[in-house]
C-alpha positions as CSV (number, residue, x, y, z in Angstrom):
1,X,-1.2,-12.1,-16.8
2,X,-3.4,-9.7,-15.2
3,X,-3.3,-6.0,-13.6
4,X,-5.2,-5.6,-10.4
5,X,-4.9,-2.5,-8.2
6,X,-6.5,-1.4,-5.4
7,X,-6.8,2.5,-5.4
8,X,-7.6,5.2,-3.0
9,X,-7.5,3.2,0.0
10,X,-7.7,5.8,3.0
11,X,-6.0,5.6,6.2
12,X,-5.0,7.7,9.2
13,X,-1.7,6.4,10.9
14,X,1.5,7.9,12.8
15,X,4.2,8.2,10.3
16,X,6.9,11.0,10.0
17,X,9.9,12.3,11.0
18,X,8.6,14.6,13.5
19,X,7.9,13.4,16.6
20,X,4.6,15.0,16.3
21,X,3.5,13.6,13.3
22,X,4.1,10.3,15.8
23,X,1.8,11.9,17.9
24,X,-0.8,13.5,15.9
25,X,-0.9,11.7,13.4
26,X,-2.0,12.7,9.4
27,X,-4.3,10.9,6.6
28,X,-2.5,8.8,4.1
29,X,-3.7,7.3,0.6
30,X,-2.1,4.1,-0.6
31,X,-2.4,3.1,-4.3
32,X,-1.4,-0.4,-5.0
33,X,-1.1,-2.2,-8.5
34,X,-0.1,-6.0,-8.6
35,X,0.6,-7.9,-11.6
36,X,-0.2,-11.1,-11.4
37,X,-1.8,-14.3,-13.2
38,X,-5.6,-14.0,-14.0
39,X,-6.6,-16.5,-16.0
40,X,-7.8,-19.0,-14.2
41,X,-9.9,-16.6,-12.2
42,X,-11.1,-15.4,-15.4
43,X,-11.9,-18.5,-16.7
44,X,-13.3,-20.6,-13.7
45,X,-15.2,-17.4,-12.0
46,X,-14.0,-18.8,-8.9
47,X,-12.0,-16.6,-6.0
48,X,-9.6,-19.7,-5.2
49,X,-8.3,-19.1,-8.4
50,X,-8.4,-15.2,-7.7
51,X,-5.5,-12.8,-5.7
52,X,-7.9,-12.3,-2.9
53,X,-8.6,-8.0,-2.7
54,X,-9.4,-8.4,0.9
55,X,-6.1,-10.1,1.9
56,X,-4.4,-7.4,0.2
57,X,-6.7,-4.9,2.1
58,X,-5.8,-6.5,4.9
59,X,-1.7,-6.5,4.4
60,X,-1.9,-2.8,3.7
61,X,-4.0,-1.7,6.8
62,X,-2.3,-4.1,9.1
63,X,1.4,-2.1,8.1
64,X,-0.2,1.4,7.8
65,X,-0.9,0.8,11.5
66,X,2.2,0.3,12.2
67,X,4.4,3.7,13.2
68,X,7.1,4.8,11.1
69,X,9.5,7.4,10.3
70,X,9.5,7.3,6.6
71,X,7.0,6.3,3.9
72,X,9.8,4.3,2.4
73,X,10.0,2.0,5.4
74,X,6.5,1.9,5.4
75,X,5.8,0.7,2.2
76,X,9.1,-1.6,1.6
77,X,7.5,-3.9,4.6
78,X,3.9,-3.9,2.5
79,X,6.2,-5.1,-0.4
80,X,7.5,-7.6,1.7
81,X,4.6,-9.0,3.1
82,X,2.9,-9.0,-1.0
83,X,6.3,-11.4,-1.4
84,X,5.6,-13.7,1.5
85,X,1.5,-14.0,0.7
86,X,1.6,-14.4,-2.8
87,X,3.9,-16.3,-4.8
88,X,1.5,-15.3,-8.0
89,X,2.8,-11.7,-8.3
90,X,5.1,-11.2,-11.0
91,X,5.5,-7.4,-10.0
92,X,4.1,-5.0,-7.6
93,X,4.2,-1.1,-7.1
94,X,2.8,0.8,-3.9
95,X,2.5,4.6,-3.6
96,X,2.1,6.3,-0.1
97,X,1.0,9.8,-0.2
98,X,1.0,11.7,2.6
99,X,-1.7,14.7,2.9
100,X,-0.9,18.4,3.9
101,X,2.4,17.3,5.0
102,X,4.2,19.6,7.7
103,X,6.6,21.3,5.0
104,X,6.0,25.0,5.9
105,X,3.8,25.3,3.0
106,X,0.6,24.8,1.4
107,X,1.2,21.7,0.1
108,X,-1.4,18.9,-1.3
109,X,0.2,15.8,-0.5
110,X,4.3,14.0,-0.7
111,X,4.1,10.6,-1.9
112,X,6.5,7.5,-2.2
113,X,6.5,4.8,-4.8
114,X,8.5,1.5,-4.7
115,X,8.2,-1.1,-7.7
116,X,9.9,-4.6,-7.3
């Protein structure tokens, strides 16, 4: 078994509550760590053997696009689509943050993390 994630990955997309935040939109950072079987990528060097990075890049940008009211919503559909792509992942975890959220405050960032 092997640990890949994917961190840092950037995105501006039209989730909140607010119908605003629909409108305007905000910048997001999604963290993702799969765990998954590596060793025959590690032993045969060769991607067929390999959770493809750009496929998973992929799944995440293609949901991020996709409006939502809640982080939660948003990143239980990314978990479901990592269940439907790759039957190799044993576990996966996704964290959402959302920057300078519209809270009334100074505030760095709200983030969401679901684990299945």
């Amino acid at each position: 078994m092997g640990i890949i994630e994917i961190e840092g990955m950037e995105f501006y997309a039209y989730h909140g509550h607010f119908a605003a935040e629909q409108v305007v939109g905000n910048r997001f950072i999604v963290d993702l760590r799969l765990v998954t079987e590596c060793s025959g990528a590690a032993k045969n060097d060769d991607l067929g053997d390999a959770l493809d990075y750009q496929i998973a890049y992929q799944i995440v940008k293609e949901e991020m696009e996709i409006k939502s009211h809640l982080l939660e919503n948003v990143a239980g559909r990314i978990l479901d689509r990592f269940g439907k792509e790759f039957t190799s992942i044993e576990n996966i975890r996704i964290k959402i943050s959302k920057l300078n959220p519209p809270m009334g405050g100074q505030i760095e960032k709200v983030s969401v993390t679901l684990e299945r």
